[in-house]
LODOKOL-881375 format. One record per residue: chain; residue in three letters; x, y, z of N, C-alpha, C, O, CB in turn. Coordinates in steps of 0.05 Angstrom, whole numbers, plus 5000, padded with zeros to 4 digits. Glycine has a CB too. Example, Ala and Ser with C-alpha at 12.3 -4.5 7.8 and 13.67 -1.06 7.14 Angstrom:
  ch   aa   npx   npy   npz  capx  capy  capz   cpx   cpy   cpz   opx   opy   opz  cbpx  cbpy  cbpz
   A  ALA  5264  4886  5156  5246  4910  5156  5264  4934  5156  5285  4934  5169  5226  4911  5181
   A  SER  5257  4955  5142  5273  4979  5143  5258  5001  5157  5268  5023  5161  5282  4988  5114
REM end
This chain:
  ch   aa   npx   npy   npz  capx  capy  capz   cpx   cpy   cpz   opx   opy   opz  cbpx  cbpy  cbpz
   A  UNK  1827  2683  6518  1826  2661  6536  1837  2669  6563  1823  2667  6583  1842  2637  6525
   A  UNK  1863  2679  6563  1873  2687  6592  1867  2707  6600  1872  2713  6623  1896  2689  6596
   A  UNK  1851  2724  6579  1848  2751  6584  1818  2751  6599  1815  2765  6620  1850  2770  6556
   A  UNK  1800  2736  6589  1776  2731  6601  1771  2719  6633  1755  2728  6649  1764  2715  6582
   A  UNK  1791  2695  6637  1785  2683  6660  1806  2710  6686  1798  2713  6710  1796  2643  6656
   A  UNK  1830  2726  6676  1841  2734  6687  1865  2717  6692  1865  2693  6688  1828  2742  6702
   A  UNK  1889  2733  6704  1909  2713  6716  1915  2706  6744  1920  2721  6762  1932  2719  6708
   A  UNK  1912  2681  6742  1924  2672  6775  1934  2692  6792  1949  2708  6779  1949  2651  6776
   A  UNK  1932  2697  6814  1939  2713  6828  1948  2741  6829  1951  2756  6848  1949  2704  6835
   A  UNK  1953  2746  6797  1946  2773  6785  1934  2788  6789  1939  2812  6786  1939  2775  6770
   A  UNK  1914  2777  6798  1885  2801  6793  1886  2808  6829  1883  2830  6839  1841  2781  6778
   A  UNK  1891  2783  6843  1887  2788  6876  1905  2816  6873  1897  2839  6871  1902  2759  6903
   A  UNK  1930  2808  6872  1953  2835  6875  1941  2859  6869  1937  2878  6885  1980  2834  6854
   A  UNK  1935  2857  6838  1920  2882  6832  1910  2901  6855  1919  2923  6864  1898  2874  6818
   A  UNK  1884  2883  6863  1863  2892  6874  1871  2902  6900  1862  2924  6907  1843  2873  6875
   A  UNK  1892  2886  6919  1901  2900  6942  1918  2918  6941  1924  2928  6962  1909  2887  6958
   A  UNK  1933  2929  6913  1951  2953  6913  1932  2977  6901  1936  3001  6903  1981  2948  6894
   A  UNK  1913  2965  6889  1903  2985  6876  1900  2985  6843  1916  2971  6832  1919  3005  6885
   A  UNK  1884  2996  6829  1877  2990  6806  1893  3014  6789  1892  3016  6765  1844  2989  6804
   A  UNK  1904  3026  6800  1922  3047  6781  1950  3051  6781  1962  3067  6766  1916  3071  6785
   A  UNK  1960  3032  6802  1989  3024  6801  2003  3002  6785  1997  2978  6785  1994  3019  6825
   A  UNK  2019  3011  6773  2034  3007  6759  2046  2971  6769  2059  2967  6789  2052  3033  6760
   A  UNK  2037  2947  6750  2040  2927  6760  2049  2903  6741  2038  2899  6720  2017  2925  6773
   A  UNK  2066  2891  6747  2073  2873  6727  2084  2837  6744  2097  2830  6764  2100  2893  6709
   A  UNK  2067  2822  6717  2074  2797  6738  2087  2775  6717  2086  2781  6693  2043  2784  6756
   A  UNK  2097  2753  6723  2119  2743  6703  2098  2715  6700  2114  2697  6697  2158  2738  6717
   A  UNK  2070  2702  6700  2054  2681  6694  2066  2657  6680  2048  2643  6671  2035  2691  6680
   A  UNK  2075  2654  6678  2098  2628  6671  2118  2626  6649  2118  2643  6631  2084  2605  6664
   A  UNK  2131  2611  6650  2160  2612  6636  2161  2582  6627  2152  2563  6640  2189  2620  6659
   A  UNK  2177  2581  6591  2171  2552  6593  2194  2550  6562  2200  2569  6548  2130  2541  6591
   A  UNK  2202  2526  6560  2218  2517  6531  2186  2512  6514  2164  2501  6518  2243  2480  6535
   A  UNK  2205  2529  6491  2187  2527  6465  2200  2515  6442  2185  2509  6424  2178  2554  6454
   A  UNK  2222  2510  6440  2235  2491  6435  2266  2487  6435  2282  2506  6434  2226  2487  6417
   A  UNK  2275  2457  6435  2291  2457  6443  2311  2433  6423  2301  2413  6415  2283  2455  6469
   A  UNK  2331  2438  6419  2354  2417  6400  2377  2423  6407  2388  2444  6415  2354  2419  6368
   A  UNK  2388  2395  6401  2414  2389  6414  2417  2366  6387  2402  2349  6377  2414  2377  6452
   A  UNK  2444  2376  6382  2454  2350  6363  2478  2350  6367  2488  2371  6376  2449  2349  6332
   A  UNK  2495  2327  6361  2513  2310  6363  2524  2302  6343  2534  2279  6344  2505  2293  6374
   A  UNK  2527  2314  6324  2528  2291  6295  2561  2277  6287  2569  2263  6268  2517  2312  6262
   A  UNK  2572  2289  6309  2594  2269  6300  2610  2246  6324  2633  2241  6330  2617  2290  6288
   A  UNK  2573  2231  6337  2585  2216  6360  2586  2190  6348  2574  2185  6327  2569  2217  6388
   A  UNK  2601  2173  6362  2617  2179  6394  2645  2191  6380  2658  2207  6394  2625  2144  6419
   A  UNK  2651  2185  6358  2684  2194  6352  2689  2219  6360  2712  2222  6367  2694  2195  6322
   A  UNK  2670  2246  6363  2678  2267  6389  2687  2268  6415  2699  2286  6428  2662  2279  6394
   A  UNK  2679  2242  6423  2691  2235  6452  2713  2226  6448  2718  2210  6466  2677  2217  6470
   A  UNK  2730  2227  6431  2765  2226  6425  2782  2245  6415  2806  2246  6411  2772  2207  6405
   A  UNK  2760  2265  6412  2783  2293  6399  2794  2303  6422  2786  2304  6445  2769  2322  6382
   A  UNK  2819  2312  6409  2844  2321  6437  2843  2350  6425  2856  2366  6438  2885  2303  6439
   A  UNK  2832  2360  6404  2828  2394  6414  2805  2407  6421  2781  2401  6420  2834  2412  6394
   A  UNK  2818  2429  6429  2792  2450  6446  2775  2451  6430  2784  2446  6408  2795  2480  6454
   A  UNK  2750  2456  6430  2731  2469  6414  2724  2504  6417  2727  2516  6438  2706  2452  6418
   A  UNK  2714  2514  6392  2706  2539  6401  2682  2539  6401  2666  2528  6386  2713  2559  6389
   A  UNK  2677  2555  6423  2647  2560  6422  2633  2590  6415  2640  2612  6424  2637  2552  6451
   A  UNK  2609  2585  6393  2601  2606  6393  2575  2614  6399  2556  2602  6390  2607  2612  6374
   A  UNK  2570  2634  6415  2548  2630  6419  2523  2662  6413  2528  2684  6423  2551  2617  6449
   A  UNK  2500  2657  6397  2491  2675  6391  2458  2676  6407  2446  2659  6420  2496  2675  6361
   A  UNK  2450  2705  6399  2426  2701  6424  2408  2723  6413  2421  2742  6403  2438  2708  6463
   A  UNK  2377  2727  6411  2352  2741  6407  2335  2744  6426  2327  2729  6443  2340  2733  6390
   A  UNK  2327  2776  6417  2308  2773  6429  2287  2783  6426  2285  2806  6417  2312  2774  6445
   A  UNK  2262  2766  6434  2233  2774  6415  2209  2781  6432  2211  2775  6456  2222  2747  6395
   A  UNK  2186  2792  6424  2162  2800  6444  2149  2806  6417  2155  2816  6395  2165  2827  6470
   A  UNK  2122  2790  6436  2096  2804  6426  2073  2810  6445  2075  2803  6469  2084  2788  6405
   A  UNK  2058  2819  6439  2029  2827  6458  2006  2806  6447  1996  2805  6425  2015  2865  6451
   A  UNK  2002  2794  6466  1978  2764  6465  1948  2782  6468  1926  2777  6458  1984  2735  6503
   A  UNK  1954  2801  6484  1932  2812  6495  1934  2847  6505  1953  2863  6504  1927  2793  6519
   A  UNK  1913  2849  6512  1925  2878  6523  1936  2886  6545  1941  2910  6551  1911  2894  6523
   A  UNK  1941  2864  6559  1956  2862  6591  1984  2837  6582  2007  2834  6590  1927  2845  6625
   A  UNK  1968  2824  6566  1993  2793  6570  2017  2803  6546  2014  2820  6529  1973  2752  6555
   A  UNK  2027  2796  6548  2058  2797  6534  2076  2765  6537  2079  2749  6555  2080  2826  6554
   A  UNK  2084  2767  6509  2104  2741  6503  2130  2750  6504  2130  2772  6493  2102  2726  6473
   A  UNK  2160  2743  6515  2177  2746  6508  2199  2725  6510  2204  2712  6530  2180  2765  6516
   A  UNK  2212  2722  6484  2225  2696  6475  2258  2706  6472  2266  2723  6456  2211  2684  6443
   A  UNK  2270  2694  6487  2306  2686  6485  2311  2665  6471  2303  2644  6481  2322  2678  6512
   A  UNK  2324  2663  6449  2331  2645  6433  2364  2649  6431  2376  2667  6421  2315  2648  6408
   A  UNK  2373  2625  6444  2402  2618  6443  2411  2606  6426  2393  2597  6412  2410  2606  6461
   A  UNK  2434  2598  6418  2444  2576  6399  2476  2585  6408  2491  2604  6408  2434  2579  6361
   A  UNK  2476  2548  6418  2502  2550  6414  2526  2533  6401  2523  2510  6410  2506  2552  6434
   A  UNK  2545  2533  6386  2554  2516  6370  2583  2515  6385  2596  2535  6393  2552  2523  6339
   A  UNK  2591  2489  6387  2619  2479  6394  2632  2469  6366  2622  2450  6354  2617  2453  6417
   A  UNK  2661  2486  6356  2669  2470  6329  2699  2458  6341  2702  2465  6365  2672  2494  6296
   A  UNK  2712  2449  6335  2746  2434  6331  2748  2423  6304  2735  2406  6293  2755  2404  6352
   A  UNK  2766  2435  6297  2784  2423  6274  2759  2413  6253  2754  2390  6245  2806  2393  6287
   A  UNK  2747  2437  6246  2729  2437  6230  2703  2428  6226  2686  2430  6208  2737  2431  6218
   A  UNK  2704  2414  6255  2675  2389  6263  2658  2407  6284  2661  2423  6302  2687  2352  6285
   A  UNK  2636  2391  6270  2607  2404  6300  2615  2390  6331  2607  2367  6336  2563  2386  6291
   A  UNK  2625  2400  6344  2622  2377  6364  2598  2372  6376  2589  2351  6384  2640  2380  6385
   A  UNK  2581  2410  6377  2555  2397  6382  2538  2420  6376  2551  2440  6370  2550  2383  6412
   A  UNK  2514  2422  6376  2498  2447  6378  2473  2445  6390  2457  2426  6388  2494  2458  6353
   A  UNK  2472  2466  6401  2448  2467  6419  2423  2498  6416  2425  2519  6429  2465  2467  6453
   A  UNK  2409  2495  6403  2379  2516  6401  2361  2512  6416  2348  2492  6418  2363  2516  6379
   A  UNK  2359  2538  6431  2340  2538  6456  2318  2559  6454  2327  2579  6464  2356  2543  6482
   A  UNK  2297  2562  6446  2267  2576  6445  2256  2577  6475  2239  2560  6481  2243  2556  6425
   A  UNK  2264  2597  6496  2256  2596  6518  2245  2625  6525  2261  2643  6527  2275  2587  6534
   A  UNK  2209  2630  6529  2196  2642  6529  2185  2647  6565  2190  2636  6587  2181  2632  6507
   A  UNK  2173  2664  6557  2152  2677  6590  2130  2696  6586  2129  2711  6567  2171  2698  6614
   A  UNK  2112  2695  6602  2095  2704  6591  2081  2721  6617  2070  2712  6637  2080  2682  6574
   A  UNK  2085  2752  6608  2087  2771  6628  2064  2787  6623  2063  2798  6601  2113  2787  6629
   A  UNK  2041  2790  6643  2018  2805  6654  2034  2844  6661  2050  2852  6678  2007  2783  6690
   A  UNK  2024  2855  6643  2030  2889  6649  2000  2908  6651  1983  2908  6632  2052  2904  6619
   A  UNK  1998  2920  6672  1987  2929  6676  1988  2961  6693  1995  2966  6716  1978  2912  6680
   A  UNK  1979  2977  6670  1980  3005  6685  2009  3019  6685  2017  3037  6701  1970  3001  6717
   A  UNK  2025  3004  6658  2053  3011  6655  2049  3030  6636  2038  3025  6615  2074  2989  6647
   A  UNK  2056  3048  6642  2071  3069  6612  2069  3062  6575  2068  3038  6567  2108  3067  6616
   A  UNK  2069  3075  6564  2067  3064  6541  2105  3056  6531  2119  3036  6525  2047  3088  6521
   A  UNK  2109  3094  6537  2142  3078  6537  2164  3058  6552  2186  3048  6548  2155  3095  6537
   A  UNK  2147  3059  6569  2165  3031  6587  2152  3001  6581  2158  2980  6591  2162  3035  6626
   A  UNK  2132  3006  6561  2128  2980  6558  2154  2956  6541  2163  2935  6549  2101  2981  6544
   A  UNK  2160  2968  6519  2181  2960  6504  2216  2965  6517  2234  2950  6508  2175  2975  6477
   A  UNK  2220  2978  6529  2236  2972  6549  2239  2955  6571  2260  2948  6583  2236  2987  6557
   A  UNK  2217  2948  6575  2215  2923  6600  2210  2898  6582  2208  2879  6599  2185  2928  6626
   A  UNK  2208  2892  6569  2201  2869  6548  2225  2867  6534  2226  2843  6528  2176  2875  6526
   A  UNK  2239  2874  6529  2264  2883  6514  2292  2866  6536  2305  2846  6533  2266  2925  6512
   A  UNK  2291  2887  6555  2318  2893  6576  2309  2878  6606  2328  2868  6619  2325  2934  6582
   A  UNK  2285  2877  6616  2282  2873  6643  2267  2850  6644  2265  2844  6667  2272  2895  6658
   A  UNK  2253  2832  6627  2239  2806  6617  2263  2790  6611  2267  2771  6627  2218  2811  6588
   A  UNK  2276  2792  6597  2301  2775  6591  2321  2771  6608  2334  2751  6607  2314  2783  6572
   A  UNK  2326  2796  6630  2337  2792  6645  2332  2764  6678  2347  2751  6693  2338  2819  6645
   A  UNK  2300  2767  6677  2290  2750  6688  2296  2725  6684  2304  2707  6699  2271  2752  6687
   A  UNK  2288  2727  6653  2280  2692  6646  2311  2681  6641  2314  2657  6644  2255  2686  6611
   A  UNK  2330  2694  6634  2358  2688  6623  2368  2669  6646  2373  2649  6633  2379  2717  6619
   A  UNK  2373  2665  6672  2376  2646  6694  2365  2615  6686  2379  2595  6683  2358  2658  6720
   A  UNK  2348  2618  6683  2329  2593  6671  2335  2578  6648  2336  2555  6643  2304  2601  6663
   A  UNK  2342  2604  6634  2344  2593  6600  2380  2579  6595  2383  2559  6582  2337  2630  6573
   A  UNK  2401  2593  6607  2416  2586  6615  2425  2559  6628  2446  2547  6623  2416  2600  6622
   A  UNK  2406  2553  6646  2411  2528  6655  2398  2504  6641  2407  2481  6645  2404  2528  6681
   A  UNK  2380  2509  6626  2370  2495  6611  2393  2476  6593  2398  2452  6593  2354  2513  6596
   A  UNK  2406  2508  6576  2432  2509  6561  2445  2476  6568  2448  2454  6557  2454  2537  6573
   A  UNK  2449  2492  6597  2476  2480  6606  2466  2448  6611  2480  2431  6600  2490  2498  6638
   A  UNK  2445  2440  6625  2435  2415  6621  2430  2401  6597  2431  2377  6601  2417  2415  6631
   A  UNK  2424  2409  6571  2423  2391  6548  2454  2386  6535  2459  2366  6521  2402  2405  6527
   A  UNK  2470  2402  6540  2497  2400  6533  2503  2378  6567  2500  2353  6567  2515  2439  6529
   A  UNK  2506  2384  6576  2513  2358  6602  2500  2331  6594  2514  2311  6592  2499  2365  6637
   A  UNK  2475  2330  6590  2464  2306  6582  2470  2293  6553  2469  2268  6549  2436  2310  6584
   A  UNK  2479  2315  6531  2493  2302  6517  2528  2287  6512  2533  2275  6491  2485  2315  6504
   A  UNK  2545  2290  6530  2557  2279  6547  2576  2298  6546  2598  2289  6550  2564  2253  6545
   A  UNK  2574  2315  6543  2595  2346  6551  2605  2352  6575  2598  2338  6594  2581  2373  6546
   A  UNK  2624  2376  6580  2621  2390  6604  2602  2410  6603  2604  2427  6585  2645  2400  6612
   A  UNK  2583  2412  6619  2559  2436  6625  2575  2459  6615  2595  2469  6625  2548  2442  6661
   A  UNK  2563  2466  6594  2580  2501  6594  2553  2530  6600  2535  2540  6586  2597  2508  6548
   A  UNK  2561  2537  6632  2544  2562  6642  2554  2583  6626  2577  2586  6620  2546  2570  6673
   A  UNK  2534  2596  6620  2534  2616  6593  2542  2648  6614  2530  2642  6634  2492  2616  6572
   A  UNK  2549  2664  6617  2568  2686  6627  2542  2707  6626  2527  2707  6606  2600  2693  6604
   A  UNK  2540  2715  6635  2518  2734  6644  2509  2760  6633  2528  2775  6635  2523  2739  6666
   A  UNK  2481  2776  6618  2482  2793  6603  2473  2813  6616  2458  2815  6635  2472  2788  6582
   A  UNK  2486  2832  6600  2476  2858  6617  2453  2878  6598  2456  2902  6591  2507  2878  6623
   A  UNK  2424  2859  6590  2404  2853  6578  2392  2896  6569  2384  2905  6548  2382  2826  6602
   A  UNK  2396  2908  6593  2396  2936  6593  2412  2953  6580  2402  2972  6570  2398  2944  6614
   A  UNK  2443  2949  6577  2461  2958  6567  2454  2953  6534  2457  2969  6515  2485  2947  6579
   A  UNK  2446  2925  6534  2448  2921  6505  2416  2934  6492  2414  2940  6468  2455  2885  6499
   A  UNK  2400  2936  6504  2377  2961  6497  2386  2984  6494  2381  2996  6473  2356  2967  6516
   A  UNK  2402  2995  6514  2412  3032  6504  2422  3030  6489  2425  3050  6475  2428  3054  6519
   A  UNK  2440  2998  6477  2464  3011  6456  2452  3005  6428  2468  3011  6410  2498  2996  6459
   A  UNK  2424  2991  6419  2397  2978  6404  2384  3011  6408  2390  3024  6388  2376  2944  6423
   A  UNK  2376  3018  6418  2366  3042  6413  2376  3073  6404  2362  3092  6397  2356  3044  6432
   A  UNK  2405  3070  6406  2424  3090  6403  2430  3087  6382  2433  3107  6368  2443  3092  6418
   A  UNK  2438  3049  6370  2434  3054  6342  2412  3061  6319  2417  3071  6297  2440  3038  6335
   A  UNK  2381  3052  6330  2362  3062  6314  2364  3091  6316  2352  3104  6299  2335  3051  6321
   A  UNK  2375  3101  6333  2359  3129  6332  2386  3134  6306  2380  3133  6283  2356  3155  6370
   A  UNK  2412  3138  6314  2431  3142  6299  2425  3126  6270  2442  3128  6252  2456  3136  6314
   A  UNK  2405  3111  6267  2402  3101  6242  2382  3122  6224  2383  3128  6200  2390  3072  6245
   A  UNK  2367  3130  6242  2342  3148  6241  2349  3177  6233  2334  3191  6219  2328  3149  6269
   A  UNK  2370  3182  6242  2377  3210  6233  2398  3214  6209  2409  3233  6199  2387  3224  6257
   A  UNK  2399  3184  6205  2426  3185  6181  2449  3177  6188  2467  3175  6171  2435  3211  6169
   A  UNK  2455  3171  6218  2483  3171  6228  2492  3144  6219  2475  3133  6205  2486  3175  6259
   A  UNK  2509  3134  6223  2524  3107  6230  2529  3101  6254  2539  3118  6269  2547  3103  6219
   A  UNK  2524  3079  6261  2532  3057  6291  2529  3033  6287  2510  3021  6277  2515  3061  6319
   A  UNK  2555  3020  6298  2557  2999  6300  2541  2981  6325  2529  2998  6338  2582  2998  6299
   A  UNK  2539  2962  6332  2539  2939  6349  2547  2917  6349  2536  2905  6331  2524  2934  6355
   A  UNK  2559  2906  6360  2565  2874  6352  2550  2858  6370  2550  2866  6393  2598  2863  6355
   A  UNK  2537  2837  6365  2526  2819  6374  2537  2797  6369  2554  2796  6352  2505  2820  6368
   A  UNK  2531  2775  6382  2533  2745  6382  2558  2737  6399  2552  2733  6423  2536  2733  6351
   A  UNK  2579  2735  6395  2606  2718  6409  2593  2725  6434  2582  2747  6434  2645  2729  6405
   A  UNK  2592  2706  6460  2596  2718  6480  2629  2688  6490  2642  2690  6511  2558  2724  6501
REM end
């Protein structure tokens, strides 16, 4: 379907840099889904302790096409006190990125580390607006360093690959 009609303004760029340069375009960004629950209101709007928050995060790609690419950040974040949900929030926030004339090995590197890094601004505020609208304080999510956590994902496959051991920890941020 997208592949046939071409993409919006995609193809112009193309054509004025040239058909063999290396080109990549970000074609829209969007919630794929989204939840927020509450389940212990309003009596949460009376607890006098902190909550912790934890917050865990993925990340996914596929190839739609042979230029188009999907890539999905999936957040979740849970607020607990004194044993209670105060709230939780799952966020499915995708983009959908046109590559063309990229490398084979930089394709999964840029889908991985430099796609997420894009869309993460967005997805973030999203965050922070369904938690505000559910009558919270907005909590802005602290910023990833989406590259780092690819070399240290690839350092463990390879060290998995050869027999080694490595750790990573994921999730708390």
């Amino acid at each position: 379907m997208a592949e046939e009609q071409g993409f919006a303004g995609f193809d112009q760029q193309v054509s004025s840099v040239g058909d063999d340069s290396p080109q990549v375009g970000l074609i829209s960004q969007y919630v794929k889904d989204l939840s927020f629950e509450n389940p212990n209101a309003p009596a949460v709007y009376q607890w006098q302790s902190q909550p912790q928050i934890e917050v865990q995060f993925n990340i996914g790609a596929q190839r739609l096409g042979d230029e188009l690419h999907e890539v999905e950040l999936r957040i979740e974040v849970a607020a607990r006190a004194d044993n209670n949900i105060a709230f939780a929030v799952e966020l499915l926030y995708a983009g959908l990125f046109a590559l063309r004339n990229i490398p084979e090995e930089q394709i999964q590197p840029f889908l991985l580390a430099e796609a997420p890094r894009l869309l993460f601004p967005f997805a973030r505020r999203v965050v922070a607006d369904a938690i505000r609208d559910g009558g919270f304080p907005p909590l802005v999510l602290d910023p990833i360093d989406f590259g780092s956590l690819y070399m240290q994902r690839a350092a463990q496959a390879q060290a998995e690959a050869s027999g080694g051991q490595a750790s990573l920890e994921t999730g708390d941020a």
